[in-house]
C-alpha positions in Angstrom: 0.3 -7.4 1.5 -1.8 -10.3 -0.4 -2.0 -11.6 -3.5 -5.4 -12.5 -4.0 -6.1 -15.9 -6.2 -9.4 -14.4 -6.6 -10.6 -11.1 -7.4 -13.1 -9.6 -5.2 -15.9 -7.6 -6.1 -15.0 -4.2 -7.2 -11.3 -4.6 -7.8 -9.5 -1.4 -9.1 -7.8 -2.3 -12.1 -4.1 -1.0 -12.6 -3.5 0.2 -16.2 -1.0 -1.5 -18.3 2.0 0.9 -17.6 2.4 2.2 -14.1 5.1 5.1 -13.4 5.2 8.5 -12.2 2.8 10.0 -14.7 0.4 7.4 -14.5 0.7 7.6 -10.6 -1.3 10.9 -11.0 -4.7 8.9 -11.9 -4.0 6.1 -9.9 -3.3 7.5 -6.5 -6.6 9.5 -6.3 -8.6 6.3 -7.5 -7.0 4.2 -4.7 -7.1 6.7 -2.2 -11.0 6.8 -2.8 -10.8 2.9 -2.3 -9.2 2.8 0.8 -11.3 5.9 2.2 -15.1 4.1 0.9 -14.0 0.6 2.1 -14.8 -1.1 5.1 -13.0 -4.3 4.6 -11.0 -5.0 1.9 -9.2 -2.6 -0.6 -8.2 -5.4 -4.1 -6.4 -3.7 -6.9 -5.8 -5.9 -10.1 -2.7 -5.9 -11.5 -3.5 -8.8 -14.4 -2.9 -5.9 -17.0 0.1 -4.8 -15.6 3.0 -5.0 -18.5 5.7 -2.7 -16.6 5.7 -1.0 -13.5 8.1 1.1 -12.2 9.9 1.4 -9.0 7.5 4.5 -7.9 4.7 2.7 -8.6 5.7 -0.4 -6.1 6.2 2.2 -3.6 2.8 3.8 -4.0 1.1 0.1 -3.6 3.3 -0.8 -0.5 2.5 2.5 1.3 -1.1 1.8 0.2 -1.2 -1.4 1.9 0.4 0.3 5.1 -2.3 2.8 4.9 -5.2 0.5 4.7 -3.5 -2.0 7.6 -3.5 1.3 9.8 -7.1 1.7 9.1 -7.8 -2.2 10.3 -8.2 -3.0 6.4 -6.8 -5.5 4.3 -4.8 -4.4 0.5 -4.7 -7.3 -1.9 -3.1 -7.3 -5.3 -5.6 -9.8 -7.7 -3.9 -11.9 -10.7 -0.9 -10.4 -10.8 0.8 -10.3 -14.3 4.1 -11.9 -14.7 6.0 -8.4 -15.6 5.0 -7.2 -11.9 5.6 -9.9 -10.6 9.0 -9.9 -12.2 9.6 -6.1 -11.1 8.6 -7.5 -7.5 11.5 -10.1 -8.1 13.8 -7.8 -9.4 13.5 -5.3 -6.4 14.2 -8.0 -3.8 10.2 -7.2 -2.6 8.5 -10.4 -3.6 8.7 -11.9 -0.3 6.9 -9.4 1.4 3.6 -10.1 -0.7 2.3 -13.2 0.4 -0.3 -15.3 -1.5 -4.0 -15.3 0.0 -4.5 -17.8 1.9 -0.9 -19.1 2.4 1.0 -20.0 5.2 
């Protein structure tokens, strides 16, 4: 999965809490995404203040969804609590910055 520097147009923006019960209004919104796009699905997680372990596992199988559909999943400006939660899972190496090597 990237991590886009740069948001592109029409990113869907994560709320500030993401766990089960917020999973509820997120996964339809997402799903949408990945069915309407042709390209490139970029959720925005600048807003992000804690996510839970759930939630990381609704945006990893999102990215495998989208990559069987030939698309790409980016996470935009993520915010330093999910990148932390990333960090503390032992899953920060499988997102890769946009455009690194």
């Amino acid at each position: 999965m990237e991590i886009a520097k740069h948001s592109a147009p029409h990113p869907y923006t994560l709320p500030s809490i993401v766990d089960f019960s917020t999973l509820m209004e997120i996964q339809p919104a997402i799903h949408h995404l990945l069915a309407a796009s042709s390209q490139t699905v970029v959720v925005d997680a600048g807003a992000v203040e804690r996510i839970s372990t759930p939630g990381i596992q609704f945006l990893i199988a999102s990215q495998k969804s989208a990559a069987s559909g030939h698309k790409s999943f980016a996470i935009a400006q993520p915010s330093a609590s999910f990148t932390q939660a990333l960090e503390d899972l032992g899953l920060d190496t499988i997102f890769t910055p946009k455009g690194a090597s």
